[in-house]
C-alpha positions as CSV (number, residue, x, y, z in Angstrom):
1,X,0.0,0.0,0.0
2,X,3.1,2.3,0.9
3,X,4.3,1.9,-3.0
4,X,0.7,3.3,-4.3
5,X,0.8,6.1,-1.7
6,X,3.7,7.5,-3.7
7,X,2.4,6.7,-7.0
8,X,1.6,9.7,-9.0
9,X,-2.5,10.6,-9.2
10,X,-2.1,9.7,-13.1
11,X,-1.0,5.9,-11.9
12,X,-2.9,5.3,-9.0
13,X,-6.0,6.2,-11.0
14,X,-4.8,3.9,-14.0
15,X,-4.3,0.7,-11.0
16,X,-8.1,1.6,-9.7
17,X,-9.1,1.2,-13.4
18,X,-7.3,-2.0,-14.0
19,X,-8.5,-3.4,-10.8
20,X,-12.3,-2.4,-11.6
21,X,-12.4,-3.6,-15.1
22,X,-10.4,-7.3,-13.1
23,X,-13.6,-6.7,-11.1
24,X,-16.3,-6.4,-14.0
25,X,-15.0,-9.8,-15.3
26,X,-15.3,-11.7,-12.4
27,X,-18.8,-10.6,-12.0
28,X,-19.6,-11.8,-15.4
29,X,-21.8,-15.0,-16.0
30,X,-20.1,-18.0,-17.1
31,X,-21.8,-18.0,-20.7
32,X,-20.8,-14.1,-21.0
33,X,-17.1,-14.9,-19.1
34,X,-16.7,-17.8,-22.2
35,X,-17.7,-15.0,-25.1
36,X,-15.3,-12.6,-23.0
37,X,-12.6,-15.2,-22.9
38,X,-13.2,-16.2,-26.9
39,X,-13.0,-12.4,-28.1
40,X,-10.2,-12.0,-26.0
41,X,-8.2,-15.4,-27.9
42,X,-9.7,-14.0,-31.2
43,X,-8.1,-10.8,-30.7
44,X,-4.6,-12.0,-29.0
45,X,-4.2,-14.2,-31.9
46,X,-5.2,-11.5,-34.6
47,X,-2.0,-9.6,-32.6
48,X,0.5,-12.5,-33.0
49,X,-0.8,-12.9,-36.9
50,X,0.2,-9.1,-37.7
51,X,3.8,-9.1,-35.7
52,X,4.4,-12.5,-37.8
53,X,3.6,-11.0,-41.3
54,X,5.5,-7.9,-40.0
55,X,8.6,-9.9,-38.5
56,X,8.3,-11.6,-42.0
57,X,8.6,-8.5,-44.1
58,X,11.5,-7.1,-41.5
59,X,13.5,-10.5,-42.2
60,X,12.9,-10.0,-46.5
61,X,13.7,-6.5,-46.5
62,X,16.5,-7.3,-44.1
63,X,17.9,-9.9,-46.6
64,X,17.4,-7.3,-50.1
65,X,20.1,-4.9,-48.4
66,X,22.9,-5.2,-49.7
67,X,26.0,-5.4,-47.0
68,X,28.3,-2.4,-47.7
């Protein structure tokens, strides 16, 4: 509790947030927690699918320098 007590307003305010929206989901139904949990995967995955293709096109581009 000391640590948050000399946390900025900005921060402590962002950690209240985080812990009422860890709050909201645990309130949730389980049919409603499963759709949460689903988007969630659907999203995470969608993240992982665009660093790949951009990792991919990093490592190309990386190989059509030429090495002076």
């Amino acid at each position: 509790m000391e640590k948050l007590q000399r946390l900025p307003f900005k921060a402590r305010k962002a950690v209240f947030e985080k812990l009422e929206q860890i709050v909201d989901i645990a309130a949730m139904s389980k049919e409603d927690r499963m759709k949460y949990d689903e988007s969630i995967k659907v999203y995470r995955d969608q993240l992982a699918m665009m660093e790949y293709e951009r990792q991919k096109v990093k490592r190309r581009n990386a190989l059509k320098t030429p090495v002076a």
